[in-house]
VEXLO-280662 format. One record per residue (C-alpha): x, y, z; residue in three letters. Coordinates in steps of 0.25 Angstrom, whole numbers, padded with zeros to 4 digits, always signed. Layout:
N
XYZala/...
% end
This chain:
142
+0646+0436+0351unk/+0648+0451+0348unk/+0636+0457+0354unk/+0641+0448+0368unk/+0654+0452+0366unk/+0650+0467+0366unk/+0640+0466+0378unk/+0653+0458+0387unk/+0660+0471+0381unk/+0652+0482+0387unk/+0647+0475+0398unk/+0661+0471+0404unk/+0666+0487+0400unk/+0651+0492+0407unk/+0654+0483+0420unk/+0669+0488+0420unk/+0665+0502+0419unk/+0654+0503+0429unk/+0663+0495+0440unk/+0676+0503+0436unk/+0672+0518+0433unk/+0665+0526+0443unk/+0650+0530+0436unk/+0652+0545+0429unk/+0667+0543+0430unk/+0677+0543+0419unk/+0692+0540+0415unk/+0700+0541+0403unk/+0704+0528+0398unk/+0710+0533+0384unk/+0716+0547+0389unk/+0708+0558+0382unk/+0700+0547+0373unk/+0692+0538+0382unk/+0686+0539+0396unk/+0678+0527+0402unk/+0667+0532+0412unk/+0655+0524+0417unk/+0641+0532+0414unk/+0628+0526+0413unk/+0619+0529+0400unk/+0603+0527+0398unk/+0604+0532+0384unk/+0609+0526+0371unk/+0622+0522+0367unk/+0632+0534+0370unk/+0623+0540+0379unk/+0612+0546+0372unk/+0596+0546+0373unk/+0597+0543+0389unk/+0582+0547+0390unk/+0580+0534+0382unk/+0584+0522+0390unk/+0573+0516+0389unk/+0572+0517+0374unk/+0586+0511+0374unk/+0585+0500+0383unk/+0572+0495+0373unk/+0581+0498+0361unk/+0593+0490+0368unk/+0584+0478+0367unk/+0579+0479+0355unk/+0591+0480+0346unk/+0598+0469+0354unk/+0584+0459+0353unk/+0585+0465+0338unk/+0599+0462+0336unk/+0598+0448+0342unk/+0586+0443+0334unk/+0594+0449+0322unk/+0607+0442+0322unk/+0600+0429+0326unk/+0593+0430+0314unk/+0602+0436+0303unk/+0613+0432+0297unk/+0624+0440+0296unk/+0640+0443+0293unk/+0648+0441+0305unk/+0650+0458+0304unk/+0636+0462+0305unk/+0633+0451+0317unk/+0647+0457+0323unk/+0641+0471+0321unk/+0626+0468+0328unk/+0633+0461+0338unk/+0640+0476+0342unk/+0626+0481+0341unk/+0620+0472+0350unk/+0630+0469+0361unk/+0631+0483+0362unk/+0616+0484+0364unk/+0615+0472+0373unk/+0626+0479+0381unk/+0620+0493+0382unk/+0605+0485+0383unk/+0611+0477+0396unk/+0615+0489+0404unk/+0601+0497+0402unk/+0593+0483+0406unk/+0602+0482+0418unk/+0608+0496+0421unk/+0598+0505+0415unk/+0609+0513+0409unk/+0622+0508+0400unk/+0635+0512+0406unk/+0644+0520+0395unk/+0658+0521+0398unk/+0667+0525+0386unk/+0671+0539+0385unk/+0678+0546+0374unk/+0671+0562+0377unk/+0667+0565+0363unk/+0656+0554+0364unk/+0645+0549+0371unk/+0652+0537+0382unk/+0648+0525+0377unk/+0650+0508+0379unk/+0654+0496+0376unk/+0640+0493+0370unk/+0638+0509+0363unk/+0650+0506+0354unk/+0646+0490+0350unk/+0634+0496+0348unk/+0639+0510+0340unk/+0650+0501+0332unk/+0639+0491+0328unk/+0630+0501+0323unk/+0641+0508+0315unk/+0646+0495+0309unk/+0631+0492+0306unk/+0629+0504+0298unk/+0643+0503+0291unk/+0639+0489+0286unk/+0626+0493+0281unk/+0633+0505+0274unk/+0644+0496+0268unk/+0633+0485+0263unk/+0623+0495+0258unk/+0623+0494+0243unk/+0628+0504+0235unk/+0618+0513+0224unk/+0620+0510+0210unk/
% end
């Protein structure tokens, strides 16, 4: 539920931007904080490794074929399902605008990072809660 939650998300944002904001534009929808622009990417999440689309594209598929075949056969807290689901709507989302676009459209701008997506921060936010949990289950040294 998560995971389709999060792929309607971006792609509704993706669709609104691409129709609405002229390509290589942008304007300030939180004065001085956050602009929204309309930029195509081949790379990774936040624009990086463009060289690799490829790459990306293949690993896209994997982790979301990965995902699937693991929460379908795990069981697990409602959390961590919550969290993988961040994980692989964001990666659906980002792996639906390579297959059919051949780049993912980044559109969130805040000028002391990389612009970035609906699906770059479920992904991003996913991740970190994934390693925080880890870090907060780990058992302690005696």
């Amino acid at each position: 539920m998560v995971a389709a939650i999060v792929f309607i998300a971006d792609r509704v944002t993706k669709d609104l931007v691409t129709a609405t904001v002229p390509y290589g534009t942008e304007f300030a929808a939180i004065d001085h904080l956050v602009w929204i622009t309309n930029i195509h990417n081949s790379g990774a999440a936040f624009g990086l490794a463009p060289a690799f689309a490829l790459v990306f594209l293949l690993a896209s598929f994997g982790v979301a074929c990965g995902l699937v075949v693991y929460v379908f056969t795990h069981r697990d807290p409602v959390p961590a399902d919550i969290v993988l689901g961040l994980v692989l709507g964001g990666t659906v989302g980002n792996l639906f605008d390579r297959v059919m676009f051949g780049t993912v459209t980044d559109f969130v701008a805040v000028h002391f990072w990389p612009v970035f997506n609906v699906a770059d921060s479920a992904v991003s936010t996913g991740v970190v809660l994934l390693l925080l949990g880890y870090v907060l289950r780990r058992p302690k040294s005696a």
